[in-house]
Structures are given as structure tokens and as C-alpha cells.
N, C-alpha and C positions, 0 to 999 in steps of 0.2 A: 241452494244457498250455501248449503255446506263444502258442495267444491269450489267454489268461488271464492272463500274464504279460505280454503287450503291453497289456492292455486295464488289469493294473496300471498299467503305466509311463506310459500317458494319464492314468491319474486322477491319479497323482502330478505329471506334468507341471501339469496343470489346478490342483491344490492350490498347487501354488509361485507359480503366474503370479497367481493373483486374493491369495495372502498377500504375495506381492513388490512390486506395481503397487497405487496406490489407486484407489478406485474415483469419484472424480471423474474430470468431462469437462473437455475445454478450452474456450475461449471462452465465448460467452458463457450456456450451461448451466452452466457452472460456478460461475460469478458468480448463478445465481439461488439459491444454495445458503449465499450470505452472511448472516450476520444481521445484517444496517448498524443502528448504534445511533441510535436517536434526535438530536437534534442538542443539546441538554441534558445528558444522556448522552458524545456524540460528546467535547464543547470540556471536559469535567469529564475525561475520560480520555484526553486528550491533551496533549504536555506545550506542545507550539505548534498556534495557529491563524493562520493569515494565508489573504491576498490576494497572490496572488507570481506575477512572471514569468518564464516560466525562460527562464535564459540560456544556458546549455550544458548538455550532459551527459559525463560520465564514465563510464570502464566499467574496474574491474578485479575480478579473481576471482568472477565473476558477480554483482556487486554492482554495480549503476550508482546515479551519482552525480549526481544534479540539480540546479545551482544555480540559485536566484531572486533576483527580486529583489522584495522586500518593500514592497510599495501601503500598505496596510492590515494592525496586526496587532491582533489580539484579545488574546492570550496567548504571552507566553515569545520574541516574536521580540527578539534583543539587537542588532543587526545589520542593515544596509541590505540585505544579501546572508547566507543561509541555504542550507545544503546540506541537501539528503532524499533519503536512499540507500532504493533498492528492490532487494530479494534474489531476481533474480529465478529463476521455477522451470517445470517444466513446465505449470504450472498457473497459475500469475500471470509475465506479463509490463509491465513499466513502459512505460505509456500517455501521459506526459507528452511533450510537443512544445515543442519550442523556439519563442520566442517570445508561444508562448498565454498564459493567464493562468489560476491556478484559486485556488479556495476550498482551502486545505491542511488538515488535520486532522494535524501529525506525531505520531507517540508516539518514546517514549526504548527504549534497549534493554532486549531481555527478561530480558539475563542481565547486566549490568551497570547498576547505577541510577546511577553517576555517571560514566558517560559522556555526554560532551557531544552524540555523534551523535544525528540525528535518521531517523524508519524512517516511509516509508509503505508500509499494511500492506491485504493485497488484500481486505477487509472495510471499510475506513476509511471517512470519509462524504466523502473526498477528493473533487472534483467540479471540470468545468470551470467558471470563475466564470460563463459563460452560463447554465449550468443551476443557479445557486446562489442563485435572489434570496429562493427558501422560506427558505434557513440564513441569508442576510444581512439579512434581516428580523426574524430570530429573535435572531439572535448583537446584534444590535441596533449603538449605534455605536462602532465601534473606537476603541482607542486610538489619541493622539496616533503620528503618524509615527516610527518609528525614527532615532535622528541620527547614527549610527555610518555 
């Protein structure tokens, strides 16, 4: 009787952990499990595209905060300087480095549409600008400079 009740309380334990915990991996297994959209796709469901260099980052309430500075924009940059907050989780962590430069894809929030923040999102076609000249060939040529 008593191993049957232990052998219970494993199963149960086992049911909690795999209903509790999801079943992706971290790094970069988990990343092969993205569905990255197209880049026609990408710049149509994004609410900014640019070329930006980040200048710092912020970090509150697990939320870091990117600032760039804007080269090139395609879409929606209003500003010489643009914030893209990344939520980060155990499963995405924000990859951006100060000083680098990348190709941005931001989207707007998912539960407020007029909010002004900007969200990179661990599926995005976000990309350092070295590995970006397929999308900057595609996205074709940017608009004039931002002058703010």
C-alpha cells in the first residue's frame, strides 16, 4: 500500500513539473523554434524599422531598456534617438550591445495600441546590421534622415 502511494505521489509530482514549466529549451535551441517572418512580412508588422546604434541600456522591473541612435530609418522612427524595451524571460534574453549597430524590426505593444513604446520581440527579424545586407537590399532605400 505504501508504495503505491509513493509511486502516486511521483506521478503527481511529474504531472505538476512538465504542466508548470514549458517545454522549450534555452539558447540557442530554442531560437530554432521561431517562425522569423519574411522581411515583407517583417517591415508590414512592425510599427519601426531602422538602422540604430545603441547607446545605453536600462534595466527596470525585468524590462531593459535600449537606447539608439537612428542611421537609417524605413518606418515610424520620429527621433534621432529611439527606445526598444526587451521583456526579458527565461527563455529570451536581450542580445543587444552597446555601441554595435543593428537592423531593428520594433513592434508596439500587445495590449495597448497607443502606446508610444516600442518592444523587440524574441521571433523579430531584428538582426545585427553585419548580417543584414539580404533585408537592406530588400527594404530597399531608406528614408531621409530623422532631424529631431
Amino acid at each position: 500500500m505504501r508504495m503505491e502511494l509513493l509511486r502516486l505521489a511521483v506521478v503527481c509530482c511529474l504531472i505538476l513539473i512538465f504542466v508548470t514549466f514549458p517545454f522549450e529549451t534555452k539558447g540557442y535551441e530554442g531560437l530554432k523554434k521561431c517562425k522569423v517572418q519574411n522581411v515583407k512580412n517583417a517591415y508590414t508588422y512592425s510599427k519601426t524599422v531602422f538602422v540604430g546604434e545603441v547607446l545605453r541600456v536600462t534595466e527596470e522591473n525585468g524590462v531593459k531598456t535600449f537606447t539608439f541612435r537612428v542611421g537609417k530609418n524605413w518606418k515610424g522612427a520620429k527621433s534621432k534617438e529611439i527606445q526598444v524595451n526587451v521583456q526579458e524571460t527565461m527563455h529570451y534574453q536581450a542580445w543587444f550591445k552597446v555601441r554595435e549597430k543593428y537592423l531593428v524590426y520594433a513592434s508596439g505593444s500587445d495590449t495597448d495600441e497607443n502606446s508610444e513604446k516600442l518592444w523587440e520581440r524574441r521571433c523579430s527579424r531584428t538582426k545585427r546590421l553585419s548580417d543584414a545586407s539580404e533585408d537592406m537590399k530588400e527594404l530597399g532605400e531608406a528614408k531621409k534622415s530623422v532631424k529631431k
